[in-house]
C-alpha positions in Angstrom: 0.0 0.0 0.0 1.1 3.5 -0.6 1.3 5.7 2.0 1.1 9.5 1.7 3.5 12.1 4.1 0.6 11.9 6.9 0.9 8.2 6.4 -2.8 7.8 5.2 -3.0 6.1 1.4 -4.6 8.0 -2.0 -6.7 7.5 -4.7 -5.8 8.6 -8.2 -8.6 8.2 -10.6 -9.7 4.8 -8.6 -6.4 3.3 -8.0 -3.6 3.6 -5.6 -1.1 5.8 -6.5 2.4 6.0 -5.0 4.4 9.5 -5.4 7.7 7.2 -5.9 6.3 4.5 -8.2 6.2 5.5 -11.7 3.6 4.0 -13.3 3.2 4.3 -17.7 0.2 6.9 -18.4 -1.7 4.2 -20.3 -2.5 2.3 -17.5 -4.6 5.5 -15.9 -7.9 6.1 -17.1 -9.7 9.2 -16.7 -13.7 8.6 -15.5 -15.9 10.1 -18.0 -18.2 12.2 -16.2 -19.1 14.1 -19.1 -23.8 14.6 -19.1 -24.1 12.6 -23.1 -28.1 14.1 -22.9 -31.2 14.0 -20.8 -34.1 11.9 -21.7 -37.7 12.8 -20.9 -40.4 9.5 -20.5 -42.4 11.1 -23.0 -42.2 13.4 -25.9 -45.5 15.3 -25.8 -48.6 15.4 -23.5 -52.1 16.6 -23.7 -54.4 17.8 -20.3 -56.9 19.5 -19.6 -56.6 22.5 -17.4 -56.6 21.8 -14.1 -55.7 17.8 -14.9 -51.8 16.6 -13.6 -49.3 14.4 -15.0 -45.9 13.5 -14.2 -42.9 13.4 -16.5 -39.7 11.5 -15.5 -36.6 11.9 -16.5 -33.0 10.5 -16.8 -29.5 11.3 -17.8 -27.2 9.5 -20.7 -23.9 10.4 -18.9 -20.4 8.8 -17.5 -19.6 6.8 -14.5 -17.6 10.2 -13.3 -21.3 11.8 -13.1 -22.3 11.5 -9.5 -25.4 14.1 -9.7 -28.1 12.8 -12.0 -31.2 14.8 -10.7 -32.8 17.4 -13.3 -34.0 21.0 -12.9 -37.7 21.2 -14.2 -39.1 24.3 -15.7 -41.7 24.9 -18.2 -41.2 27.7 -21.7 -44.7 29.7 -20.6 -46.0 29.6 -16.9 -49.3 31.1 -18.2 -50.0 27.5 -20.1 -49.1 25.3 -17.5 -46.5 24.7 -14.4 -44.1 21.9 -13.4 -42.8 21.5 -10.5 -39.2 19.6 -9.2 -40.2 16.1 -9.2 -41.5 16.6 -12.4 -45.4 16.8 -12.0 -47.0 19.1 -15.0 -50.1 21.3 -14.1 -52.6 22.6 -17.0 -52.8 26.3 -16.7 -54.7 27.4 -19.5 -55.5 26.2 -23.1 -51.9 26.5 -25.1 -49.2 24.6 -25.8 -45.8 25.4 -24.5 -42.8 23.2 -23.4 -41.5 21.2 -20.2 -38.0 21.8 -19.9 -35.6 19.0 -17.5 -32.3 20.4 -17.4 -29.2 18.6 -16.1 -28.3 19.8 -12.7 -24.5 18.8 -13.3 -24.5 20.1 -16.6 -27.4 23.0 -17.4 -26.2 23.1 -21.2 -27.8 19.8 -21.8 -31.2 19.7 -21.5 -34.4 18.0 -23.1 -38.2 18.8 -23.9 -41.6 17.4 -24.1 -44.6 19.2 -25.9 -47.5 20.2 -23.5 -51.0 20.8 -25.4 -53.6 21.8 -22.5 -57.1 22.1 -24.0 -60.2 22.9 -22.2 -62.6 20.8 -20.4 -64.3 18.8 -22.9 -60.7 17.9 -24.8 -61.1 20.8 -27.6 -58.2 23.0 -28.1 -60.6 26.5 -28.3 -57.6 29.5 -28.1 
């Protein structure tokens, strides 16, 4: 075992590492923790105002990537509202976008279509 100056051992990228071993740079492998893309459950939805449904989502990412929660948000309030764990309200008749947004990553993100019609199931804007 290798040991550091405060005699306690260290971990480089998984493995013990040893500040008077050498050891060949291609036996270390760097983790990926690089967030590939988000994937919603579903691409679009339709409710009625006032109905609920719940969206889930996951992440295509690395081993390295140790948060893999989303931030929900939705393109237009007004339409219809989600809230963190993902549960979509319908607002008012429109159609607008839910939004899940990687925390560990916010430039990768994903959407599903929301169409909210009026009671009845006709969209009447």
């Amino acid at each position: 075992m290798c040991w550091s100056r405060r005699r306690s051992p260290y971990v480089y990228w998984g493995a013990l590492a040893c500040s008077d071993v050498q050891v060949p740079n291609s036996h270390l492998q760097a983790i990926d923790s690089t967030v590939h893309a988000v994937v919603i459950d579903r691409a679009s939805v339709n409710l009625m105002i006032g109905a609920t449904i719940t969206l889930a989502a996951s992440l295509d990412a690395g081993p390295g990537v140790a948060d893999r929660s989303v931030i929900w948000s939705t393109a237009d309030q007004s339409i219809a509202t989600v809230n963190q764990t993902g549960l979509v309200t319908g607002v008012a008749v429109g159609r607008t976008n839910a939004i899940a947004t990687a925390r560990a990553d916010t430039s990768v993100r994903a959407t599903a279509t929301i169409t909210v019609v009026a009671p009845g199931g006709h969209d009447e804007r």
